[in-house]
C-alpha positions as CSV (number, residue, x, y, z in Angstrom):
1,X,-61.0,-127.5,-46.2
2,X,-63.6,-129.5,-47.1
3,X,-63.0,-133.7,-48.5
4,X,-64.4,-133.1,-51.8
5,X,-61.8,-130.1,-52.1
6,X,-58.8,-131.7,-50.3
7,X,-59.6,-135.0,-52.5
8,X,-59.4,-132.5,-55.9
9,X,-56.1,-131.0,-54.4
10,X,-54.9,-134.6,-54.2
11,X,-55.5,-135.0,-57.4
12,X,-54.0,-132.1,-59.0
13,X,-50.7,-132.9,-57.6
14,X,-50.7,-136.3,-58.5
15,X,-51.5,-135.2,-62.3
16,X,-49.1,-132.0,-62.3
17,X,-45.6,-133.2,-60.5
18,X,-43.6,-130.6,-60.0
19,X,-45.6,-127.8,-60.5
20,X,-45.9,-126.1,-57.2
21,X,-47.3,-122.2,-58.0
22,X,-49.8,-124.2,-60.4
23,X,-50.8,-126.4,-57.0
24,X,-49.9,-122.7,-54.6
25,X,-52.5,-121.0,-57.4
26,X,-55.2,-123.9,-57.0
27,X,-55.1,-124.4,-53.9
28,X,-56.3,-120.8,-52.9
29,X,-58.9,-120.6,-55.1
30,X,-60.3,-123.9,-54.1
31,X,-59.9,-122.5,-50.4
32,X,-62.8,-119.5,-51.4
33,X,-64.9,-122.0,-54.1
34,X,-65.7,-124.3,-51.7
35,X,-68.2,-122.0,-49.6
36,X,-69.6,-122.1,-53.5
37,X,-69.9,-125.8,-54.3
38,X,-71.5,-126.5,-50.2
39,X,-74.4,-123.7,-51.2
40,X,-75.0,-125.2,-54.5
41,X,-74.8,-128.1,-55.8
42,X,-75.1,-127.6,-59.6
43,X,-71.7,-126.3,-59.3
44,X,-70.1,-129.3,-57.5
45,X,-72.6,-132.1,-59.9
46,X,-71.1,-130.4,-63.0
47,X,-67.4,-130.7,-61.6
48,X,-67.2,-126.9,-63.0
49,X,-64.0,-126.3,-60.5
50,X,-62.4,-129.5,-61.7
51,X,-62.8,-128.6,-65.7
52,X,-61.5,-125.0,-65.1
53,X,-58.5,-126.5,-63.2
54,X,-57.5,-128.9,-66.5
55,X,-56.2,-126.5,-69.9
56,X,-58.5,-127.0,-72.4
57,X,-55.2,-127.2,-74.6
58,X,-51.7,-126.9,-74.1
59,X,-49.2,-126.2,-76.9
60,X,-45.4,-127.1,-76.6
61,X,-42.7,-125.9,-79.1
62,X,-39.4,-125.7,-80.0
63,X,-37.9,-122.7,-81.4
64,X,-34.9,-122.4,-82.7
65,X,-32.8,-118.8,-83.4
66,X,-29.1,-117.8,-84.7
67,X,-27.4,-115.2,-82.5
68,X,-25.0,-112.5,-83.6
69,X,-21.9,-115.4,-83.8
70,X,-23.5,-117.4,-86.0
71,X,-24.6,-119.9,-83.4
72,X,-27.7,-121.5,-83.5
73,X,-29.6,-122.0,-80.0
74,X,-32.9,-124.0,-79.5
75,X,-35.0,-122.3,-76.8
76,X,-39.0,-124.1,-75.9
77,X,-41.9,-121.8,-76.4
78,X,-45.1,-122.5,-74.4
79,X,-48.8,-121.7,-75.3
80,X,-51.5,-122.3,-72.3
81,X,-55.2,-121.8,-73.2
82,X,-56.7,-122.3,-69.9
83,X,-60.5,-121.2,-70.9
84,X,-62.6,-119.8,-73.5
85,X,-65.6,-119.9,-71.4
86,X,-66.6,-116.2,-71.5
87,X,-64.5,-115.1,-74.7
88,X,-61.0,-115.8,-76.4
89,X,-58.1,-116.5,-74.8
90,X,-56.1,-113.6,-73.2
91,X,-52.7,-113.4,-71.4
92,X,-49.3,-112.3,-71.5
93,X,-46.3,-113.7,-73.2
94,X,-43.2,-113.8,-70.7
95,X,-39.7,-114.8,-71.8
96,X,-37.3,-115.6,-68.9
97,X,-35.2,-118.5,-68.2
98,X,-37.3,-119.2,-65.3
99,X,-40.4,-120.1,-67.5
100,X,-41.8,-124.1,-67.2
101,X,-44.8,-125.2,-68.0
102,X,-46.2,-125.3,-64.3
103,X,-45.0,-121.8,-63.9
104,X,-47.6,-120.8,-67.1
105,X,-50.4,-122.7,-65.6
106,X,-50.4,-121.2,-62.3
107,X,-50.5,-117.9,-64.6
108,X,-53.3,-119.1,-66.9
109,X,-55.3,-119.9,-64.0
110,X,-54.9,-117.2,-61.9
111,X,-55.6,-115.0,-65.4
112,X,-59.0,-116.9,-65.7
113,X,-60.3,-115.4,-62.8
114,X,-58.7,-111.9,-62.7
115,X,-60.0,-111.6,-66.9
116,X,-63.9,-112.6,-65.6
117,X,-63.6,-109.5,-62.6
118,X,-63.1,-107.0,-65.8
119,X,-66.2,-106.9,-67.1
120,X,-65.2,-108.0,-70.7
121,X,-65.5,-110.6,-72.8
122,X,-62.3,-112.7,-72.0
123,X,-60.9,-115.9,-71.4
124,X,-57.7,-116.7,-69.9
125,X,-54.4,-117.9,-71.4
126,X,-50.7,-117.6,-70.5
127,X,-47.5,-118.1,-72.4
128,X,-43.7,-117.7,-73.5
129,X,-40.4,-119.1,-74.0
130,X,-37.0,-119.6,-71.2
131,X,-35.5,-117.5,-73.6
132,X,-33.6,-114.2,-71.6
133,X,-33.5,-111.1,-73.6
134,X,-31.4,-109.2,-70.9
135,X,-27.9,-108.6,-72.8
136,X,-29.4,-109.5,-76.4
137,X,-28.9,-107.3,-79.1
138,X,-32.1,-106.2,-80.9
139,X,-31.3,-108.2,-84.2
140,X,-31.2,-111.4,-82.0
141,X,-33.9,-110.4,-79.7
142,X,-35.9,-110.0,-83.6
143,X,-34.6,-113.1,-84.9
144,X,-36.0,-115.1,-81.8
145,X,-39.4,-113.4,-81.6
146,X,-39.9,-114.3,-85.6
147,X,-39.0,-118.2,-85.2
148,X,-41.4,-118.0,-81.6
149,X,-44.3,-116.4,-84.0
150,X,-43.5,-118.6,-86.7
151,X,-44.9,-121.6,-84.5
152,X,-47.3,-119.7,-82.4
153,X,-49.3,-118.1,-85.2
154,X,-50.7,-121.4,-85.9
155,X,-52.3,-121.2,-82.8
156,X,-53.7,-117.7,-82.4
157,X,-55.9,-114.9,-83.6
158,X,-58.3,-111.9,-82.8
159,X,-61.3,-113.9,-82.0
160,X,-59.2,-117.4,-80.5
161,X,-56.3,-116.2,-78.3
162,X,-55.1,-112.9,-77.8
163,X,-51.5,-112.8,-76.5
164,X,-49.5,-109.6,-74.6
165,X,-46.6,-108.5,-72.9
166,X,-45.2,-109.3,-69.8
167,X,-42.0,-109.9,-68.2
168,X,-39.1,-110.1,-70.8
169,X,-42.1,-108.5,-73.2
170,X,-42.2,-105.6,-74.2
171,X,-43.4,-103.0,-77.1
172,X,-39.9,-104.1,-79.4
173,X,-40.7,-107.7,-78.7
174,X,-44.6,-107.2,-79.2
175,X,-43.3,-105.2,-82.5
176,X,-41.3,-107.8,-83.9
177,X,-43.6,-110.7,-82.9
178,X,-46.8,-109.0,-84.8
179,X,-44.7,-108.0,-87.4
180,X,-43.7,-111.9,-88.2
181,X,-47.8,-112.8,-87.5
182,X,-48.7,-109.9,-89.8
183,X,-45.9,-111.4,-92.7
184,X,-46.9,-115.1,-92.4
185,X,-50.5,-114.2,-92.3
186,X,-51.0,-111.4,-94.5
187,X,-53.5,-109.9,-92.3
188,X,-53.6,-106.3,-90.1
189,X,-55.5,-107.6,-86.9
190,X,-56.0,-107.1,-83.4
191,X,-54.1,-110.5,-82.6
192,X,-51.6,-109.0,-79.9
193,X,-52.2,-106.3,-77.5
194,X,-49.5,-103.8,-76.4
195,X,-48.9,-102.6,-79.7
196,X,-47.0,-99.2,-80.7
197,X,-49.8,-96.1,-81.2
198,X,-49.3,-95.6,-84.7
199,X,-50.3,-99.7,-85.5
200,X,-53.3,-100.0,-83.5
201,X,-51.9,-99.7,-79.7
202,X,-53.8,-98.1,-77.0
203,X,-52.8,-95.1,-74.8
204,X,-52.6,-95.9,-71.1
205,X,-51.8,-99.7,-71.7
206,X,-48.0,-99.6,-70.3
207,X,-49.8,-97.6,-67.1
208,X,-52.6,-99.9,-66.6
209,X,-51.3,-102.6,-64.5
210,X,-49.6,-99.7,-62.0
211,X,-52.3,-97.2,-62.2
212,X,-55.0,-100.3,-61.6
213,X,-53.2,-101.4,-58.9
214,X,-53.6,-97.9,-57.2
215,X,-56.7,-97.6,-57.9
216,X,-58.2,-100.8,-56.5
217,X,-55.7,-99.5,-53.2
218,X,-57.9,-96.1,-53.2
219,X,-60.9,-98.1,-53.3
220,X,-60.2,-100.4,-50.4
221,X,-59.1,-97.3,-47.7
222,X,-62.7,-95.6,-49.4
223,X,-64.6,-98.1,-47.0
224,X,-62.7,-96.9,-44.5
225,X,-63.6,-93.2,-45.0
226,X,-59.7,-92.6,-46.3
227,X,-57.9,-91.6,-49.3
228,X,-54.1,-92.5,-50.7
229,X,-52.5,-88.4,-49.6
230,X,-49.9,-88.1,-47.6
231,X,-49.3,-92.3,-47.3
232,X,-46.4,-93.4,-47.3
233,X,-46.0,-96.3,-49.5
234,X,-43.4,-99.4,-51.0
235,X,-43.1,-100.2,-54.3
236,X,-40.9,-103.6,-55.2
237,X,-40.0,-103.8,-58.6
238,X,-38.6,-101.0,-61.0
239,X,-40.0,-102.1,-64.1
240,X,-43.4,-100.9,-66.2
241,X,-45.7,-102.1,-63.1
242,X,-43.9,-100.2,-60.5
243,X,-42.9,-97.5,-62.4
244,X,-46.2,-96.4,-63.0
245,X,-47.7,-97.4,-59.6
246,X,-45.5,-94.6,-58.3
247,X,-46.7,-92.3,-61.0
248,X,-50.2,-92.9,-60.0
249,X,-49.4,-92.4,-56.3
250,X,-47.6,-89.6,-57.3
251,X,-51.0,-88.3,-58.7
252,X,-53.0,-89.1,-55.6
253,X,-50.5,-87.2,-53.8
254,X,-48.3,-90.1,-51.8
255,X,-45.3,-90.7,-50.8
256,X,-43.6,-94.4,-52.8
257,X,-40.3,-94.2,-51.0
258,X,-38.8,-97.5,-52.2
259,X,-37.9,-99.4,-55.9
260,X,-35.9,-102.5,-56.5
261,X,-34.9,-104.8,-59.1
262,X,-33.3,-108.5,-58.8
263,X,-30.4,-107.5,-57.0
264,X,-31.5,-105.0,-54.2
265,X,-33.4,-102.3,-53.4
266,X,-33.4,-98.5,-52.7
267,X,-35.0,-96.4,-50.2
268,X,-35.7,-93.3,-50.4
269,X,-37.0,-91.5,-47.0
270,X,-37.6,-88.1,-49.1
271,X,-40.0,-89.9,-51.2
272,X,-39.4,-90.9,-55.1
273,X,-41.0,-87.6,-57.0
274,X,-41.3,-87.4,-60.9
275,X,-37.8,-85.9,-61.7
276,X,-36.7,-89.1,-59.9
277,X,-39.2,-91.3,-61.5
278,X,-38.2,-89.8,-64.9
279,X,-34.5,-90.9,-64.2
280,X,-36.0,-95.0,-62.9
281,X,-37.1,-94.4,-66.3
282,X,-34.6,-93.3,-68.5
283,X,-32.4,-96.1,-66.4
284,X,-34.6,-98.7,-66.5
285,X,-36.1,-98.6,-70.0
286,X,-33.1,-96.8,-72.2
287,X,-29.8,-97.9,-70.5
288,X,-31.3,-100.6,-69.0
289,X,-28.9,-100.3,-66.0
290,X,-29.3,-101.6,-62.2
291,X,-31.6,-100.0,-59.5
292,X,-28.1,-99.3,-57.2
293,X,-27.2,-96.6,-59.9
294,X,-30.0,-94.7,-58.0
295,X,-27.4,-93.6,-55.1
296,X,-24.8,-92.6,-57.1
297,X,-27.2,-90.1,-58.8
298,X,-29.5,-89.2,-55.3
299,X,-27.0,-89.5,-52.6
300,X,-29.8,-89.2,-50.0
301,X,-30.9,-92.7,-50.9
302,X,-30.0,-95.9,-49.5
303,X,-28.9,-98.8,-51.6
304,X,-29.3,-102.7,-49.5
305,X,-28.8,-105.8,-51.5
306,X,-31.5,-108.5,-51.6
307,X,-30.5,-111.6,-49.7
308,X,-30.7,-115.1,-50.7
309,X,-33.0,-116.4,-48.0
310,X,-35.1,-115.2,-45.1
311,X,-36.8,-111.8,-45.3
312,X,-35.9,-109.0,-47.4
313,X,-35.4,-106.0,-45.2
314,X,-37.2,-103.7,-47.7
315,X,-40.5,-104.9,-46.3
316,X,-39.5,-103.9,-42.7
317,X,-39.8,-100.3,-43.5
318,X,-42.3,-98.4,-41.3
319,X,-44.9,-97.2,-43.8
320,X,-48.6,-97.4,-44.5
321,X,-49.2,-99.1,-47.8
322,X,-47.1,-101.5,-50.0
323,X,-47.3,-102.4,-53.3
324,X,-45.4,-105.6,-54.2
325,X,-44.7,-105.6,-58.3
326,X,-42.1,-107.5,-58.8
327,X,-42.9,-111.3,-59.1
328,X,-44.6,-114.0,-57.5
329,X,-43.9,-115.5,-53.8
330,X,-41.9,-112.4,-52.9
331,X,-43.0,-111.5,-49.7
332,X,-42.5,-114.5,-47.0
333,X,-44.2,-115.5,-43.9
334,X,-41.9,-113.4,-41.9
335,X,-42.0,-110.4,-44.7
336,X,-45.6,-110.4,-44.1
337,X,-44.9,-110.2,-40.3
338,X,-42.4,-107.5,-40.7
339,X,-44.8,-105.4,-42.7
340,X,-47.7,-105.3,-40.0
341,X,-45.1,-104.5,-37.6
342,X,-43.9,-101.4,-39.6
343,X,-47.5,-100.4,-39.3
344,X,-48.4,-101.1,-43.1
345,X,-52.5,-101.9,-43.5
346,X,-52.7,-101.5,-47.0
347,X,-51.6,-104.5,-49.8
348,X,-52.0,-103.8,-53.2
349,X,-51.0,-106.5,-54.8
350,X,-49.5,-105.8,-58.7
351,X,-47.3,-108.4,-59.0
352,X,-49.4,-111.9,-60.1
353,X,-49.4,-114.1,-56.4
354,X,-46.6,-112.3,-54.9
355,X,-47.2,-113.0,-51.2
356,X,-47.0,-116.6,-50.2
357,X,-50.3,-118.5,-48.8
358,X,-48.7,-118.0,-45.2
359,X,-48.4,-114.2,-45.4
360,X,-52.1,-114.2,-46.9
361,X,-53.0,-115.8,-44.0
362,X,-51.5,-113.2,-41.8
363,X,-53.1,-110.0,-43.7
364,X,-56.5,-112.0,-43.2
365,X,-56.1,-112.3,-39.5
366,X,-54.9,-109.2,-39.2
367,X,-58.2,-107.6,-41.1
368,X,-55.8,-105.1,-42.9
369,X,-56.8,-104.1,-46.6
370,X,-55.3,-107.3,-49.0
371,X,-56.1,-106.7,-52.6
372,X,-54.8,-109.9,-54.4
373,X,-53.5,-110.0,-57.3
374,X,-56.0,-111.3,-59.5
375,X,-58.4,-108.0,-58.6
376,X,-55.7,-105.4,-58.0
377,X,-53.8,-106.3,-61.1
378,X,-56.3,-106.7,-63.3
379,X,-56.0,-103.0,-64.8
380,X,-53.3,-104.1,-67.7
381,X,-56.0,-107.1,-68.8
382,X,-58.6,-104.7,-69.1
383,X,-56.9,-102.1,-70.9
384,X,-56.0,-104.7,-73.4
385,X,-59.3,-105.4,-73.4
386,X,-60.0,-102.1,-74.3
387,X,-57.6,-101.8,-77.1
388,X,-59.2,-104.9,-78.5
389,X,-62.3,-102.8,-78.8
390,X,-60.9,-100.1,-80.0
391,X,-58.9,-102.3,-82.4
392,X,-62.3,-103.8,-83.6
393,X,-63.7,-100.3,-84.0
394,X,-61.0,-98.7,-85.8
395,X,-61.3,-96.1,-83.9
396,X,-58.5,-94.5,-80.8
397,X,-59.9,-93.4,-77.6
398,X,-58.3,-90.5,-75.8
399,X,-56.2,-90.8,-72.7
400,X,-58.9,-89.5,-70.7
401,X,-61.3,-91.6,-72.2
402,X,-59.1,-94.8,-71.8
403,X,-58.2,-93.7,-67.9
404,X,-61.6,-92.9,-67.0
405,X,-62.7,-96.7,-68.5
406,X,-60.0,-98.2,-66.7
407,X,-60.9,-96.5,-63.2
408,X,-64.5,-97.5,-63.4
409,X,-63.6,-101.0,-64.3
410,X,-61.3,-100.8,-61.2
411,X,-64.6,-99.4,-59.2
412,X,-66.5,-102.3,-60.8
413,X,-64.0,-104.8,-59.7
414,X,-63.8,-103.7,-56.0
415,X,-67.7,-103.9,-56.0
416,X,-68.1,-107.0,-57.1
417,X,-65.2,-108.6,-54.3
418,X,-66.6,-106.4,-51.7
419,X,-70.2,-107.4,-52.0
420,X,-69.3,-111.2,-53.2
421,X,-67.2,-111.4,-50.1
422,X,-70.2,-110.4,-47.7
423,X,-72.6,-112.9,-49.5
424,X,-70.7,-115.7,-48.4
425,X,-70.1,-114.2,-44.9
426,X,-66.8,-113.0,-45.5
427,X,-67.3,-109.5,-44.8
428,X,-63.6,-107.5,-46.0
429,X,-61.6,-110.8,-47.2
430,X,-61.0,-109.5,-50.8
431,X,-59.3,-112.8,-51.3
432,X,-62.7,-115.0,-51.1
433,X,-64.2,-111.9,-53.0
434,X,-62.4,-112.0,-56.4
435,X,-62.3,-116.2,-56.6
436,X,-65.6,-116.6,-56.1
437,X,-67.4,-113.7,-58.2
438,X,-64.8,-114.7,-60.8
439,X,-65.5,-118.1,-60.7
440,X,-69.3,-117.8,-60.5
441,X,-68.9,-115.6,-63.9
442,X,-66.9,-118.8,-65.9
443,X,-68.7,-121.3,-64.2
444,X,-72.2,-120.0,-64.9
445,X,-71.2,-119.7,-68.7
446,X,-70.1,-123.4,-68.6
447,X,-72.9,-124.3,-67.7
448,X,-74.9,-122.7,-70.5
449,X,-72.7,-124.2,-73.1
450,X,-72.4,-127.7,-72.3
451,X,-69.8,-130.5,-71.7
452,X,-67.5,-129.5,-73.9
């Protein structure tokens, strides 16, 4: 790393304390910019990469709700808008007690970049609240949504910041929360994305993310003269991401043999076909049970629980691809070892930085096929893109219409990593690919419009 980049790492440690997948999430972009800022120095004179690294506004709330009991709780709601370089703000909402402010920067950022690969007119932004649906009742869930949108509405709208789902969000919470906007408002708008069919949704938005994510896999074994049949492939995760990655593979003709959720995982050496799928489904979605309920219902499964520390065995399975969608830093150093060992050559990543900078390191060196996140993922942002369109059209595309959209805009997005990454001599590395034609695409934009 160069001086002028470790010098800008320096500094964003020493103004965000305690903030370490915002500093992780820097750090590996500023790793790829710097080939960049050495070529040409407009970038580096304009401190582009410095401005893109600081929010352009950051909005902090409190919001309080009343549960079934009668008791009143005060949760804190978070609003990042990150950059409005190319277009208005877009980005999930996640609630989970895990959510900080550093936590929703590192998101931001990375959303930035992997909003510029789609092709659309996007900006990045990221928020939420440490507010755990799991075990809420709907009328609480409802009550907490309206006093979060009560506050955030202030802050949002079709042409400033779009918000989504994400973890913790889903179609009842993106129901509730546009149905408070849409109250406080009095407007019918295209201010959140995710929305049912019948109030201005978009069909194949819960499959985007898992279908992307497949898609940008297919892509990467094309240059290598191969397709996804007969694979065999892990999927982490059990929720919308991975469910409909294993759809998709399904479709393509593989073989996902593995789900989890926060407590274990299950393997499946028979492969997880559509009846099974349908009942990870039903499970996950309706009863919202556990992933270990799998077993008891297909006995030729295995069930192993996750363990606190070291390497999660799941990733030692012999197989071909894997498809980590469950969060981020989830596969380790020695994960990352494990799955080159069990002969996987294929990462597709669909959860948002889900392999630690070590394990990057390792798929690199090894020269297998990495899709990061911010390109392999990207598939939910541009299907919301696309139901903004449609939204500003009035108009509702047909599946096959929206799927079609969203595998060229996966073909577009493999292009431009694959032929950014051989510009600046880094033939393959899909890492270096998406930060730098992502950042060239906000950067150049900045510079057209200023100081500002």
């Amino acid at each position: 790393m160069s001086d002028p980049v470790r010098d800008l790492m320096t500094q964003v440690v020493e103004k965000n304390p305690g903030e370490p997948e915002f500093h992780q999430a820097v750090h590996e972009v500023a790793e790829s910019v710097e080939l960049v800022l050495a070529r040409d120095a407009r970038y580096r004179d304009h401190m582009l990469f410095e401005r893109m690294v600081e929010p352009e506004r950051v909005v902090m709330f409190r919001v309080p709700w009343v549960d079934d009991e009668g008791r009143i709780h005060v949760n804190r709601g978070f609003r990042v808008e990150m950059s409005s370089a190319i277009g208005p703000y877009k980005g999930g909402l996640r609630f989970h007690p895990s959510v900080n402010l550093g936590m929703l920067k590192f998101l931001a950022f990375e959303q930035v970049f992997k909003n510029a690969l789609t092709t659309l007119p996007m900006g990045g932004g990221k928020g939420g609240a440490d507010f755990d649906p799991k075990g809420r009742s709907d009328a609480e869930v409802m009550r907490f949504c309206q006093s979060f949108m009560t506050e955030l509405q202030r802050h949002i709208g079709p042409f400033t910041d779009v918000p989504a789902g994400d973890i913790g969000v889903g179609g009842r919470e993106i129901g509730f929360l546009f149905g408070q906007y849409k109250k406080i408002r009095n407007e019918f708008s295209g201010v959140l994305t995710g929305k049912g069919m019948n109030w201005g949704g978009s069909l194949v938005r819960p499959e985007a993310t898992g279908y992307g994510a497949v898609y940008f896999a297919a892509e990467m074994l094309g240059t290598r003269g191969e397709h996804l049949e007969r694979k065999v492939c892990l999927v982490s995760g059990s929720g919308n991401v991975a469910q409909y990655t294993v759809e998709k593979l399904l479709d393509l003709h593989a073989t996902p043999v593995t789900l989890s959720d926060s407590i274990g995982f299950i393997h499946d050496p028979d492969g997880i076909d559509r009846e099974k799928l349908a009942w990870v489904i039903e499970l996950k979605e309706v009863r919202r049970g556990r992933i270990a309920e799998y077993v008891d219902r297909f006995p030729g499964a295995t069930f192993t629980p996750t363990p606190r520390a070291g390497a999660n065995p799941m990733w030692a399975i012999p197989a071909d691809c894997a498809f980590p969608s469950a969060t981020q830093n989830e596969i380790n150093a020695e994960d990352a070892a494990n799955l080159l060992a069990g002969g996987v050559y294929v990462v597709s990543e669909g959860a948002n930085m889900p392999t630690v900078p070590e394990g990057v390191e390792k798929f690199i060196a090894d020269g297998i096929l990495f899709g990061p996140g911010k390109a392999a993922n990207a598939g939910g942002v541009a299907v919301s893109g696309l139901e903004m369109s449609q939204n500003a059209e009035r108009l509702t595309w047909t599946r096959e219409q929206v799927d079609e959209r969203l595998h060229h805009i996966m073909h577009q997005i493999h292009e431009q990593c694959r032929i950014t990454a051989s510009h600046y001599d880094a033939p393959g590395n899909y890492v270096h690919g998406a930060n730098i034609a992502g950042f060239l695409k906000v950067a150049d934009a900045m510079l057209d419009q200023g100081v500002v």
